[in-house]
ROKELUM-809081 format. One line per field, with one value per residue: x, y, z of N, C-alpha, C in turn. Coordinates in pm, 1 decimal. Example, Ala and Ser with C-alpha at 12.3 -4.5 7.8 and 13.67 -1.06 7.14 Angstrom:
BEGIN
nX c(1319.0|1285.0)
nY c(-569.0|-225.0)
nZ c(780.0|708.0)
caX c(1230.0|1367.0)
caY c(-450.0|-106.0)
caZ c(780.0|714.0)
cX c(1320.0|1290.0)
cY c(-330.0|3.0)
cZ c(780.0|787.0)
END
This chain:
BEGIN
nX c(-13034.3|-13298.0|-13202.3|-13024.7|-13266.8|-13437.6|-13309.3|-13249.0|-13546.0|-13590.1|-13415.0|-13475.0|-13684.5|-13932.1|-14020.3|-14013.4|-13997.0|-13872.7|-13789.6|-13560.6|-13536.2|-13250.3|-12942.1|-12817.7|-12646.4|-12576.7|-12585.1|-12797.7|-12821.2|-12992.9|-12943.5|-12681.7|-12666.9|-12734.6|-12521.5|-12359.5|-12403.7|-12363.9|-12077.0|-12033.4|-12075.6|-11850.7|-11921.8|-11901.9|-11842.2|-12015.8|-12221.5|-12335.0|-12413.9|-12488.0|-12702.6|-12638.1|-12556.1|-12401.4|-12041.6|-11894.5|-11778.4|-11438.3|-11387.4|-11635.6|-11574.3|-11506.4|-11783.1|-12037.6|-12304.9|-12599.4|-12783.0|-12940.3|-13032.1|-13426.5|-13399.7|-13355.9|-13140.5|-13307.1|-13267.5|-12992.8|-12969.9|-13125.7|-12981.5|-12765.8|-12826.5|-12916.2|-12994.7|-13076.2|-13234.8|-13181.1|-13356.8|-13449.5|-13748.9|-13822.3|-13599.2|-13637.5|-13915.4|-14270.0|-14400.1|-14136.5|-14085.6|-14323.5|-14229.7|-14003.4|-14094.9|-14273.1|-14078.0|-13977.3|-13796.0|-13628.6|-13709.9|-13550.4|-13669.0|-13584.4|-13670.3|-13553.4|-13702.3|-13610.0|-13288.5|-13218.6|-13346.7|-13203.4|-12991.0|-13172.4|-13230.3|-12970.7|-12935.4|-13144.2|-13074.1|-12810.8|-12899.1|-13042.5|-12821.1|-12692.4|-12482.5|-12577.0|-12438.8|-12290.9|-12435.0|-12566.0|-12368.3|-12281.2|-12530.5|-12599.0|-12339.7|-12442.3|-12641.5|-12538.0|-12357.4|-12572.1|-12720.8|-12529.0|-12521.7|-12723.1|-12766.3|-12576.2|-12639.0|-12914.5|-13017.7|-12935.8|-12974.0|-13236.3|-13258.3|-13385.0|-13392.7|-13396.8|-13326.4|-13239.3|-13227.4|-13234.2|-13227.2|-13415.1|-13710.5|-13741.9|-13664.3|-13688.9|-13661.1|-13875.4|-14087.8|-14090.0|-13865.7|-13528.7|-13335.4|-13426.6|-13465.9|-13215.1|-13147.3|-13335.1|-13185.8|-12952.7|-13040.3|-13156.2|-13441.1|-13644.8|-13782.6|-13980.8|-14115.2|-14371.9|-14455.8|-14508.5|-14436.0|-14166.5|-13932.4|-14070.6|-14124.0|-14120.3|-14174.9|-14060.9|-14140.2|-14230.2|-14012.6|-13937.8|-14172.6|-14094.5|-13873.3|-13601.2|-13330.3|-13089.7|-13016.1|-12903.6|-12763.9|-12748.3|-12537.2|-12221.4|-12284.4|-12547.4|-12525.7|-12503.3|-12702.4|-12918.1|-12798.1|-12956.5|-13173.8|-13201.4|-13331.4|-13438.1|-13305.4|-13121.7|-12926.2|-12890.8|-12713.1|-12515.6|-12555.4|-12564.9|-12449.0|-12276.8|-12381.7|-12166.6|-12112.1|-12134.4|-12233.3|-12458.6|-12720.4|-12710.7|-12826.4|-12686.1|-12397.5|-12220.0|-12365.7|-12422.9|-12179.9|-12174.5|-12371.4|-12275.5|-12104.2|-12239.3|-12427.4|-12145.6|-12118.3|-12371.0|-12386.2|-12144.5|-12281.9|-12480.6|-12298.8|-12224.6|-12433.3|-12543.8|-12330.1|-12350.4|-12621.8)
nY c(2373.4|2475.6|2548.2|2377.9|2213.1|2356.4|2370.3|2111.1|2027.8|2194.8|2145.3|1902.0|1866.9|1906.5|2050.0|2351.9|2588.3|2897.4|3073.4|3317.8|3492.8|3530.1|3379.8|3322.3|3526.9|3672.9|3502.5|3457.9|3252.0|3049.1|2822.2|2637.5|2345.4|2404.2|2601.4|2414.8|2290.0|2484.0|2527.0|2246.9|2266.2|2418.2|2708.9|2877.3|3169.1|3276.2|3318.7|3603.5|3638.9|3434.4|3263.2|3200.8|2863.4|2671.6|2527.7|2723.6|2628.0|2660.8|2813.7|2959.5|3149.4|3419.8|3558.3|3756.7|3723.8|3680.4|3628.9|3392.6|3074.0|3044.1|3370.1|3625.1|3875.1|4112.8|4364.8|4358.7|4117.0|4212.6|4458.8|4350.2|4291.3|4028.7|3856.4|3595.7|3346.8|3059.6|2877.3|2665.0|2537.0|2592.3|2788.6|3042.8|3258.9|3278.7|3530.0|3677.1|3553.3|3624.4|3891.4|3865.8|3712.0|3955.6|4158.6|4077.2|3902.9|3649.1|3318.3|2986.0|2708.3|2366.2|2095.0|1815.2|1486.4|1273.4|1062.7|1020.4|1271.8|1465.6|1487.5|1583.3|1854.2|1916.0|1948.4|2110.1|2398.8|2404.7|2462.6|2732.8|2890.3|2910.6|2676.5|2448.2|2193.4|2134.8|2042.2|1873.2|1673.8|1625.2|1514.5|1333.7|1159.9|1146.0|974.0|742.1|666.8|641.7|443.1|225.2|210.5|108.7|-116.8|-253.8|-293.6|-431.5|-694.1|-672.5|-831.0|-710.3|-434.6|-302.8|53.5|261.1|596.6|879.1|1257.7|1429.8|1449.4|1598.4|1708.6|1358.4|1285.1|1194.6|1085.9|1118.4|937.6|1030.0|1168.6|1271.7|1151.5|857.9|763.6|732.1|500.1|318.5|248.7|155.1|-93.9|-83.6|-9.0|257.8|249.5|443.6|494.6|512.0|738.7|1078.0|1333.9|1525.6|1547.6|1393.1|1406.2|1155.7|935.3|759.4|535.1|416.7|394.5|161.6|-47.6|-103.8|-164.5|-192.0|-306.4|-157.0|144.3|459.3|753.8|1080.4|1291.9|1171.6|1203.9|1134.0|842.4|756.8|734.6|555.2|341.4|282.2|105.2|-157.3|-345.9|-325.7|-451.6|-353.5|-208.3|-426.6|-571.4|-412.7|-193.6|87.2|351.7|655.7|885.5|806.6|994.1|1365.8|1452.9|1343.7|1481.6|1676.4|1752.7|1782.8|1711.2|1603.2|1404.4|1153.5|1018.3|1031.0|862.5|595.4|591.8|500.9|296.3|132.6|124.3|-14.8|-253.5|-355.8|-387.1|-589.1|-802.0|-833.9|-867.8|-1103.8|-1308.0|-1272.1|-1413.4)
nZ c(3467.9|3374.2|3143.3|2998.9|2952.4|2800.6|2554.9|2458.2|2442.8|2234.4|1987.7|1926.1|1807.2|1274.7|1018.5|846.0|602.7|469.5|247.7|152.6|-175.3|-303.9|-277.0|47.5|257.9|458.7|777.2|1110.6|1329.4|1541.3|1737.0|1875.9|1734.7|1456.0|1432.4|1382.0|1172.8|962.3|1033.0|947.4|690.0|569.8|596.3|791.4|761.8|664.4|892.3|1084.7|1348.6|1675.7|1842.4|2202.8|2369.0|2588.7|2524.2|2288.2|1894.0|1871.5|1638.8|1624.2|1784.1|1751.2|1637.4|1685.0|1948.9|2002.5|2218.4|2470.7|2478.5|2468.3|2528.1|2310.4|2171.9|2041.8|1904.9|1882.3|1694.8|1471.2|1438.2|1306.8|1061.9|910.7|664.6|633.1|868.9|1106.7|1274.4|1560.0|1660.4|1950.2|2058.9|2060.8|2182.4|2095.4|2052.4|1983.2|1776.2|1625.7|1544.1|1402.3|1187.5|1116.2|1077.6|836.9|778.9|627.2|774.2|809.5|953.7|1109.0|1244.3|1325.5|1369.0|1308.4|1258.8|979.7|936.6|927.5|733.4|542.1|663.6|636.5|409.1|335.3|432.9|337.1|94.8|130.7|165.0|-57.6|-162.5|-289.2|-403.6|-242.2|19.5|-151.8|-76.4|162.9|242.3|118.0|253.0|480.7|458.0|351.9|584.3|795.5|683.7|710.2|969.3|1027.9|890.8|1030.4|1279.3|1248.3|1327.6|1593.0|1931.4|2076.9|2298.2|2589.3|2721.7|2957.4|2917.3|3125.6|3147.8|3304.1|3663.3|3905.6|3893.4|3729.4|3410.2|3060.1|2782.8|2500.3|2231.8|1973.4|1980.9|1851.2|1982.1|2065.6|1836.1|1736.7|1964.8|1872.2|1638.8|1681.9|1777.0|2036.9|2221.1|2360.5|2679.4|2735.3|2500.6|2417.0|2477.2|2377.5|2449.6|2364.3|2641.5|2834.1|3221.1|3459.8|3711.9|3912.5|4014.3|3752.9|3588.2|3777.7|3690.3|3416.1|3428.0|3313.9|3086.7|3022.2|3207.7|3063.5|3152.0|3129.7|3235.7|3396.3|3684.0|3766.8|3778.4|4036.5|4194.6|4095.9|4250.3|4460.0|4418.6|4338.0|4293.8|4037.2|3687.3|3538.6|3668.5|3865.7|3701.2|3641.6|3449.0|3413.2|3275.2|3177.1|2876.8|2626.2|2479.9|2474.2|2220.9|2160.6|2176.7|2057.7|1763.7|1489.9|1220.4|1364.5|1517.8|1384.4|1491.9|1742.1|1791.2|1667.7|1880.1|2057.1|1975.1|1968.3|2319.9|2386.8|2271.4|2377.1|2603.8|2580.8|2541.1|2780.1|2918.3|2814.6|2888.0|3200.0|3189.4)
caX c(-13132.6|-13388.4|-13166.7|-13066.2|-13409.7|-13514.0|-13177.5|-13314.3|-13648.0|-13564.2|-13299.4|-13506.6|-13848.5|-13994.5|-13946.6|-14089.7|-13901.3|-13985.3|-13626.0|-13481.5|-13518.5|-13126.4|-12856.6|-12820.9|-12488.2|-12523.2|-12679.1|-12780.7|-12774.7|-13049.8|-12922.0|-12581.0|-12634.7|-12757.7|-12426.4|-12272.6|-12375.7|-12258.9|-11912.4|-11966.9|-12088.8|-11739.6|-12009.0|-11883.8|-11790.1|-12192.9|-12251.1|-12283.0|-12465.3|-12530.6|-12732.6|-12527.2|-12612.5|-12286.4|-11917.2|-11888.5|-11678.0|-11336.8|-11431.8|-11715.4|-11537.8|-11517.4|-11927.5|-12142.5|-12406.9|-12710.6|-12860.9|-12959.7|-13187.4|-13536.4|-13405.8|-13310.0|-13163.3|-13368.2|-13172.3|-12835.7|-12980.2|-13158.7|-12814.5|-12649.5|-12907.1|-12943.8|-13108.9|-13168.8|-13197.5|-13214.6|-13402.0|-13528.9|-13909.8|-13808.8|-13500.2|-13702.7|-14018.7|-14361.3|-14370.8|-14004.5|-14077.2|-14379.0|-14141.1|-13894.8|-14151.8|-14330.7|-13968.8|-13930.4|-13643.0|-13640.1|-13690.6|-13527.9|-13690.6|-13573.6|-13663.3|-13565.1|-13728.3|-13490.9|-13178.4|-13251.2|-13428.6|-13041.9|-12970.9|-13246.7|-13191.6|-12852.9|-12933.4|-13195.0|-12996.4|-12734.9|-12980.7|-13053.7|-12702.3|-12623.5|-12415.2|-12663.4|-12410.4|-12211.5|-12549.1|-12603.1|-12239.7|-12338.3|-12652.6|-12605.8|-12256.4|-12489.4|-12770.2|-12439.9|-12359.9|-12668.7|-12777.0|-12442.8|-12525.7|-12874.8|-12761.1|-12465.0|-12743.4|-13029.2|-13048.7|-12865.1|-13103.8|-13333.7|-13244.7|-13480.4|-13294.4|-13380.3|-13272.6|-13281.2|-13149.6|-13228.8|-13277.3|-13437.7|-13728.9|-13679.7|-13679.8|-13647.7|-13673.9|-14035.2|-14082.4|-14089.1|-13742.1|-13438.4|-13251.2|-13504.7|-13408.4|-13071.8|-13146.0|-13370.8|-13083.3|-12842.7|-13115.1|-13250.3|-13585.8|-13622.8|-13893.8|-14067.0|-14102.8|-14503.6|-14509.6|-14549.2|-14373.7|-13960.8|-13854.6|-14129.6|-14146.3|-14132.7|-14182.9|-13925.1|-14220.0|-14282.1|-13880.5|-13960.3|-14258.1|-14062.3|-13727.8|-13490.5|-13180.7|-12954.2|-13019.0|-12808.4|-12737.2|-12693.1|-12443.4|-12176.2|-12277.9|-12661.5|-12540.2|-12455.1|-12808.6|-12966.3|-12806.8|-13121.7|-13260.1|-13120.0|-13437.3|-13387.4|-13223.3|-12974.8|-12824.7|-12813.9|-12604.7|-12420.1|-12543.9|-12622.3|-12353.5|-12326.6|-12415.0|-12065.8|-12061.2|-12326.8|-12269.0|-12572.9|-12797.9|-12666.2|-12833.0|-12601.8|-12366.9|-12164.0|-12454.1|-12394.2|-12076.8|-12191.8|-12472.0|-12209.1|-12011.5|-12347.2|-12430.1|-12102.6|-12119.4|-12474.4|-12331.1|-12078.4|-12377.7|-12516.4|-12227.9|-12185.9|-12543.3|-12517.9|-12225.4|-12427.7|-12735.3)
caY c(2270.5|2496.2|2626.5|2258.0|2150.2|2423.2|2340.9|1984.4|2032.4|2320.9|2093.3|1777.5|1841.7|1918.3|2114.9|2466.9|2630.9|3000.3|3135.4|3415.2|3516.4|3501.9|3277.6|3436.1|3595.7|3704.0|3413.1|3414.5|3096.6|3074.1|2677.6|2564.8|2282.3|2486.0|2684.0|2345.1|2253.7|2615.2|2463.9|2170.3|2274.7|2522.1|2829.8|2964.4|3321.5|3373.1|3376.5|3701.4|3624.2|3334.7|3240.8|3120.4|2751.8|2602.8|2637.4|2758.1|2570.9|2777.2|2855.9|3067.7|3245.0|3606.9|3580.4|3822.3|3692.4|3765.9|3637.9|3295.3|3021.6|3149.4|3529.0|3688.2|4012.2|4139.2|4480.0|4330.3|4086.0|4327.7|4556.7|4262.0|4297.6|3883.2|3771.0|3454.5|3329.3|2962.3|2866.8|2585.7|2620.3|2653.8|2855.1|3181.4|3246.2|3286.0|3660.4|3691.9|3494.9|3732.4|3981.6|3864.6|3753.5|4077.6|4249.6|4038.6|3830.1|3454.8|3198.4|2883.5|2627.1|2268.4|2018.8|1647.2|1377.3|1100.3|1033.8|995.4|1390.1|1536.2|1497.5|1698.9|1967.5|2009.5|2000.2|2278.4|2494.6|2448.6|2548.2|2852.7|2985.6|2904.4|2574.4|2333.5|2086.6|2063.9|2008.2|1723.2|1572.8|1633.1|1442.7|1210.2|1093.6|1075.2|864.7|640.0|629.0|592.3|292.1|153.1|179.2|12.5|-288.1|-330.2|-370.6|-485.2|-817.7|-708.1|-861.8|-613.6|-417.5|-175.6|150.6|441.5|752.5|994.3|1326.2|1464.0|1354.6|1610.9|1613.2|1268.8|1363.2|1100.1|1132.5|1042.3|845.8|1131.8|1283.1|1203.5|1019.1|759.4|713.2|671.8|406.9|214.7|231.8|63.0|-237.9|-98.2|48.0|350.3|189.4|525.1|508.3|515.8|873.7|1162.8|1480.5|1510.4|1495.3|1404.9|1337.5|1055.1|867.3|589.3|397.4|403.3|316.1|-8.7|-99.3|-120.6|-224.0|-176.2|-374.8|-65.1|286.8|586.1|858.0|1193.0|1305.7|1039.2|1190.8|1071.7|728.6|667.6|712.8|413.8|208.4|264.6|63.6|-269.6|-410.5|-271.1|-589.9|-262.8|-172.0|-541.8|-628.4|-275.2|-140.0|188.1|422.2|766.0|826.5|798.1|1112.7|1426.0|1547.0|1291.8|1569.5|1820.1|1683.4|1839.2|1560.6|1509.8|1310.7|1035.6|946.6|1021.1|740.5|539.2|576.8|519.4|150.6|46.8|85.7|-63.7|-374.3|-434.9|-417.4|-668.2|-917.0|-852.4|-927.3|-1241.5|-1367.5|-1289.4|-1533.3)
caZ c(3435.4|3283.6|3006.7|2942.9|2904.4|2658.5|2459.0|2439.3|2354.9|2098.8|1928.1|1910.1|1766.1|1185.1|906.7|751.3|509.1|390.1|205.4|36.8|-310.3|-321.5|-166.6|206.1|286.3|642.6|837.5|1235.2|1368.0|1693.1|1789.0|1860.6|1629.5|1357.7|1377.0|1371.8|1085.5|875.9|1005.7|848.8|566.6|558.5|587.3|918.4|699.1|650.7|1031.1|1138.1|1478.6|1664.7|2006.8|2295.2|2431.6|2592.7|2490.2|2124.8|1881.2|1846.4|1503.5|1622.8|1884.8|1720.4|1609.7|1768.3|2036.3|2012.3|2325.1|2483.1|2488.5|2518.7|2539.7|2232.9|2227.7|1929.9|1876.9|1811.2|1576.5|1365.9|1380.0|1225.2|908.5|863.2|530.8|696.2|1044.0|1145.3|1383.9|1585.1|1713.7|2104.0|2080.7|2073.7|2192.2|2028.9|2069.8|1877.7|1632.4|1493.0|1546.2|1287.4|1074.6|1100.4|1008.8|691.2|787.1|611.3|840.1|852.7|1090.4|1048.5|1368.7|1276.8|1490.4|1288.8|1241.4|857.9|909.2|964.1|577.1|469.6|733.0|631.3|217.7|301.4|471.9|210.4|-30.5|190.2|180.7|-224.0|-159.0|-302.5|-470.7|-132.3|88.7|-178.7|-101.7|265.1|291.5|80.8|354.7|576.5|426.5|358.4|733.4|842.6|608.6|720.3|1103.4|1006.4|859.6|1115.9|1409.2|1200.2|1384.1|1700.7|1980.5|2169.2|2478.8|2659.6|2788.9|3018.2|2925.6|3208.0|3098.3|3418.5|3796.9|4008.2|3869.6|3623.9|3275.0|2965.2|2600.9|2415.9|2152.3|1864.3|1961.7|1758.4|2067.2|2086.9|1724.2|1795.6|2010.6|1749.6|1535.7|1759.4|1821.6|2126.9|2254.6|2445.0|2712.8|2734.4|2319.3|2370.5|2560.7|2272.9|2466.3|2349.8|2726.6|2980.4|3361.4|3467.6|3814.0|3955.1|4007.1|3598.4|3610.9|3811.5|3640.9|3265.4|3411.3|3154.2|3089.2|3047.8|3184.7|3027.1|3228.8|3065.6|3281.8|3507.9|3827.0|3770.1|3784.8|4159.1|4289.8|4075.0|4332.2|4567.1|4337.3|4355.8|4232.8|3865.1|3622.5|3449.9|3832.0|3919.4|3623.4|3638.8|3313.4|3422.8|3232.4|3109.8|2717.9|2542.1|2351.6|2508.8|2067.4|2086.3|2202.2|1946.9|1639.2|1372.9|1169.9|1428.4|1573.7|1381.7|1482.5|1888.9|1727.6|1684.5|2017.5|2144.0|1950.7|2043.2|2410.1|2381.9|2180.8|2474.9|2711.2|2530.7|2554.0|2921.3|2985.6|2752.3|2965.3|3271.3|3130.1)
cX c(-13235.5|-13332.1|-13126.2|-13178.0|-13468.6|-13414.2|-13260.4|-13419.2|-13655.8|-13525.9|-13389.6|-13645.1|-13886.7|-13991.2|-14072.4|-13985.0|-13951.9|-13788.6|-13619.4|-13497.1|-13397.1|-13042.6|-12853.1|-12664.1|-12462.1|-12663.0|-12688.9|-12862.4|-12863.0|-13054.5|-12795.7|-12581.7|-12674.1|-12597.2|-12337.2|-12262.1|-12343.5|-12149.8|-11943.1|-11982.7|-11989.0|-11815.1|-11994.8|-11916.2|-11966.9|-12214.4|-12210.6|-12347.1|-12501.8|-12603.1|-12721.6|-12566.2|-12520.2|-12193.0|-11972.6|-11749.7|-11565.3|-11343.1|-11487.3|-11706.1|-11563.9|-11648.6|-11968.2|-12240.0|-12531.9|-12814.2|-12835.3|-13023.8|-13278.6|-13547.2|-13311.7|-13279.3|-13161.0|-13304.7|-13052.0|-12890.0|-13002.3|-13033.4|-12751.9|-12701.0|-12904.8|-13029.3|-13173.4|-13143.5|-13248.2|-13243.6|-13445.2|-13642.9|-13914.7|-13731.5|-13547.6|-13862.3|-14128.5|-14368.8|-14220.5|-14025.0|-14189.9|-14266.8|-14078.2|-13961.3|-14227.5|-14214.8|-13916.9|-13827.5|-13697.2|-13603.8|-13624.4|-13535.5|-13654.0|-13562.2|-13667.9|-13601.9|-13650.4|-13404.6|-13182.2|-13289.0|-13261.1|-13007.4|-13031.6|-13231.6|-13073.1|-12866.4|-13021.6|-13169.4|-12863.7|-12734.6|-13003.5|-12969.1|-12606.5|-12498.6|-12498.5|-12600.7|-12296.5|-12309.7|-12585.0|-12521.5|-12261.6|-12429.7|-12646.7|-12468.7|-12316.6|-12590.4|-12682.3|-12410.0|-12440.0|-12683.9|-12652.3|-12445.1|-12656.0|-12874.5|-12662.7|-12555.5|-12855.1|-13117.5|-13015.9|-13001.5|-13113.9|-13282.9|-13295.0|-13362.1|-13386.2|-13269.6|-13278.2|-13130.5|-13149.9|-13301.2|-13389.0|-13573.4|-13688.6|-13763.8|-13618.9|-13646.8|-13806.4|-13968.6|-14052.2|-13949.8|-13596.3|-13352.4|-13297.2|-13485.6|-13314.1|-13047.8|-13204.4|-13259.3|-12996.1|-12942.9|-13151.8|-13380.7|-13580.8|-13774.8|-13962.0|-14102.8|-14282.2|-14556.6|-14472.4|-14441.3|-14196.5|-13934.1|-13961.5|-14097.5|-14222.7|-14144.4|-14095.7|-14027.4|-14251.1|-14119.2|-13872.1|-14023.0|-14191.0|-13939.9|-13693.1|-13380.0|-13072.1|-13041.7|-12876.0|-12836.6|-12691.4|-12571.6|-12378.5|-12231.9|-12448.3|-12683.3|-12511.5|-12604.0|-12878.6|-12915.6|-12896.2|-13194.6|-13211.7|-13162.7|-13450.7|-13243.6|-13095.4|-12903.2|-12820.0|-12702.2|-12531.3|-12405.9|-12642.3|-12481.9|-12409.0|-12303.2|-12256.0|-11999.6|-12226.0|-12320.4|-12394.7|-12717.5|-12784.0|-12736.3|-12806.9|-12502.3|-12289.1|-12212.3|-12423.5|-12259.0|-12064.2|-12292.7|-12367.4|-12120.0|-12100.9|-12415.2|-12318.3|-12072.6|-12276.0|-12446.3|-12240.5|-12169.8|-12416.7|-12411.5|-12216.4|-12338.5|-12585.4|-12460.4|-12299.9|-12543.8|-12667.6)
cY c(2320.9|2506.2|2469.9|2175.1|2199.6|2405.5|2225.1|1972.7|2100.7|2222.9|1975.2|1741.9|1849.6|1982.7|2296.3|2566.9|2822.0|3090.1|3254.3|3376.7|3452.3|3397.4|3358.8|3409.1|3622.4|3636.5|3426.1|3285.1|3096.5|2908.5|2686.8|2438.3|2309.2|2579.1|2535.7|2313.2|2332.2|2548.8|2359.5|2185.6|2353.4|2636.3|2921.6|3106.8|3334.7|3417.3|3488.0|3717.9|3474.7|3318.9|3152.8|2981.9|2647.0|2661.6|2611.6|2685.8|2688.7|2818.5|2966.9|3167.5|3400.7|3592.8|3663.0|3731.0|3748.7|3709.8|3469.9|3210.0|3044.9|3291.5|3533.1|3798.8|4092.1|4254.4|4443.7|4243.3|4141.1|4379.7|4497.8|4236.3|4176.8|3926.3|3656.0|3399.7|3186.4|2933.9|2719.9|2633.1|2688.7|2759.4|3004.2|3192.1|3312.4|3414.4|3709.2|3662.6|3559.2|3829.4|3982.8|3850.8|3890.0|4169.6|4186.4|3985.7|3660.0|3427.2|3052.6|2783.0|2486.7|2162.1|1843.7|1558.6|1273.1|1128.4|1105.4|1197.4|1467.5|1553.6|1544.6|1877.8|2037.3|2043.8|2127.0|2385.0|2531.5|2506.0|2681.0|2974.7|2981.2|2792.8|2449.6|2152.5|2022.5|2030.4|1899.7|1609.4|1559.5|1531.6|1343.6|1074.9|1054.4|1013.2|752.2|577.2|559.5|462.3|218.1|68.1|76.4|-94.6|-346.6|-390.0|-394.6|-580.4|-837.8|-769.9|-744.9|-540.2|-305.7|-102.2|238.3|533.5|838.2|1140.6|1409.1|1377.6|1409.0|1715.0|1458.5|1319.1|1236.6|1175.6|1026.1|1002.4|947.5|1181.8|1172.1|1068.1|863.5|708.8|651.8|570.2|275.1|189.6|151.3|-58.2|-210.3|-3.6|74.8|311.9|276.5|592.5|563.0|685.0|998.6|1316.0|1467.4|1482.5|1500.1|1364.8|1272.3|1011.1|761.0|499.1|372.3|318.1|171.6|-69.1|-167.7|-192.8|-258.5|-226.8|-295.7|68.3|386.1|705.6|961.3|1293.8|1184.4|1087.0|1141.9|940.8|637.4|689.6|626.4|285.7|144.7|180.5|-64.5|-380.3|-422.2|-348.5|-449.7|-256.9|-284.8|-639.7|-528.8|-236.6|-28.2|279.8|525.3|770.9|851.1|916.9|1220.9|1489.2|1449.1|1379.2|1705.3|1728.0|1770.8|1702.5|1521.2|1423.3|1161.7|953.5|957.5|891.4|622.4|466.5|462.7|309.9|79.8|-18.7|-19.8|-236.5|-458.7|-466.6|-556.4|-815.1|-920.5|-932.5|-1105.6|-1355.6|-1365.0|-1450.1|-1676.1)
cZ c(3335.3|3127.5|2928.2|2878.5|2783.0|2550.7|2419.4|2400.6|2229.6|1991.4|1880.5|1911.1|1629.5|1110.5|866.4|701.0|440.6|379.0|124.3|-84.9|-367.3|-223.3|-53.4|193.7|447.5|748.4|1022.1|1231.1|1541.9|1737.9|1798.4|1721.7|1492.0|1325.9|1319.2|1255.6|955.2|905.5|926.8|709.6|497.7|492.0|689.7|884.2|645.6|812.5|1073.0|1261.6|1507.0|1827.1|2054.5|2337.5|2442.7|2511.3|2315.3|2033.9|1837.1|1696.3|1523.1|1751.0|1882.5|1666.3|1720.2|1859.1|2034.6|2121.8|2345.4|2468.6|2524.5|2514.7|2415.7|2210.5|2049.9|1872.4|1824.2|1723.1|1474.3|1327.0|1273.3|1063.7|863.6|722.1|542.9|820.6|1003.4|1239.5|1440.9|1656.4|1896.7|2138.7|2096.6|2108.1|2121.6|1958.8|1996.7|1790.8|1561.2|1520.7|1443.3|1151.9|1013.3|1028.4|862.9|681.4|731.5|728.7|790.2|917.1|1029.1|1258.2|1301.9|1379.1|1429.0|1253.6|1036.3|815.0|901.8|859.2|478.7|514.1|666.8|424.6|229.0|338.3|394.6|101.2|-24.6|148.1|-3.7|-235.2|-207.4|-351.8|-275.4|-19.9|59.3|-108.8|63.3|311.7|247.3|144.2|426.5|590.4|415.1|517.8|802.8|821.2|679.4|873.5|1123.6|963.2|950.8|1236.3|1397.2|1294.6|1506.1|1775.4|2083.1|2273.2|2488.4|2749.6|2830.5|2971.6|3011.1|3127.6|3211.1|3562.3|3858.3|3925.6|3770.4|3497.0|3204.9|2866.7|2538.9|2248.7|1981.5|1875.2|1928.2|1868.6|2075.8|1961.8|1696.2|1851.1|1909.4|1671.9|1559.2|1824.5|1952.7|2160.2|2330.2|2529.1|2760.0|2549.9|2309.0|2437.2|2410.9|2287.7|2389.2|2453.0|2852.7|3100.1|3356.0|3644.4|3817.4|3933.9|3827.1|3597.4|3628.4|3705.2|3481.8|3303.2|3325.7|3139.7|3099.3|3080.6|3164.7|3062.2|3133.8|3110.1|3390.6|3625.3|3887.6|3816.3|3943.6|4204.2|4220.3|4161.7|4442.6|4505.4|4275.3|4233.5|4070.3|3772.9|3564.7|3606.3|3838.4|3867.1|3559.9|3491.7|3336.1|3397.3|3160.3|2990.9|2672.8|2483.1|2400.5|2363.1|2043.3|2103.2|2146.4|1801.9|1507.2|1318.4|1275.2|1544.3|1535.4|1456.9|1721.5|1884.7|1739.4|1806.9|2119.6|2130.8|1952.2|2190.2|2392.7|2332.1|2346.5|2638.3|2717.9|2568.6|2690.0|2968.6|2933.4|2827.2|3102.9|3289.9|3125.7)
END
């Protein structure tokens, strides 16, 4: 749970940029979706470390490790002599991070709160590594995508969703973090949009109070105890399902297309609750 949580907040909070002289050659990688997007950018062969958070895609099987979420194991990175590390702001803690800057290693930090932020991330990290014309061809697919998913549910009509990403305590997604974007995108509104943190606690009784037409469960086995809860219009018209695709909590490109998975279950919500009415 904890290491989930700091994955999630790490992953899904702005930009600062401070690069190499030269293109970087031997990149660590302190996110999963930071390595993800070296694969897509067909950059794997810079990674020469990366830190662990869930399975690894078989690509980056033979990479070194250099530790986990929160713990970094600062010795083997160094060994590995990076030119540039990517980072997101949680993935290491405060105390590491002078560390690296103190040792003269480029940083890389890139935290997107939108959808829209994913296509800069990946052009400046392309820029990072001396790929700048394939970072363009990159970002500019997925400003295409995007715009495409934005006019398909422009006009859909409205539906308020819970997010719980955890149960025990309850945990959502605030209004600043990319998921809640995701949802705007697909025509609905995340009905904890006005709370500020990436993933605060929450109370059932806040739950009641907003009743939400659909809650999305971050994992399926979340979804059998909303039936205590009869009272709640998403459980009484059985639109409490788990999210489609969990690559929507990786925000690397293959977000969009978990975005996708994500506004078409949402769409068929929609018609069920229609038919309901």
């Amino acid at each position: 749970m904890r290491r989930w949580l700091v994955c999630l907040l790490g992953c899904l909070l702005g930009g600062l940029l401070v690069l190499p002289l030269q293109a970087a050659e031997r990149v660590v990688s302190l996110a999963p979706s930071l390595s993800e997007i070296m694969l897509e950018l067909g950059a794997e062969d810079r990674l020469v470390g990366v830190l662990d958070g869930g399975e690894r895609p078989a690509a980056l099987a033979g990479i070194p490790s250099v530790g986990r979420y929160g713990r970094v194991e600062m010795e083997t990175l160094l060994s590995l002599s990076p030119d540039l590390v990517l980072l997101w702001p949680d993935s290491i803690g405060a105390g590491e991070r002078r560390q690296l800057e103190q040792f003269g290693i480029p940083l890389l930090i890139v935290e997107p709160h939108r959808l829209e932020d994913l296509a800069e991330g990946v052009q400046r990290i392309a820029d990072g590594i001396g790929l700048p014309a394939r970072g363009r061809a990159r970002a500019e697919a997925v400003r295409e995508r995007l715009k495409a998913l934005e006019e398909r549910y422009r006009d859909a009509e409205p539906l308020s969703v819970f997010y719980q990403i955890w149960d025990q305590p309850l945990y959502t997604v605030g209004g600043n973090q990319i998921i809640s974007d995701a949802l705007e995108t697909c025509g609905a509104r995340n009905v904890f949009a006005d709370l500020e943190l990436p993933a605060p606690q929450v109370g059932i009784e806040a739950v009641l109070a907003r009743d939400p037409d659909v809650i999305v469960v971050s994992e399926p086995r979340l979804a059998e105890a909303w039936k205590a809860w009869p009272q709640l219009s998403a459980v009484r018209e059985e639109q409490v399902w788990a999210v489609p695709d969990r690559g929507l909590e990786r925000p690397s490109l293959q977000m969009l297309a978990a975005t996708e998975r994500l506004c078409e279950r949402l769409d068929a919500a929609r018609i069920a609750l229609d038919t309901a009415d």
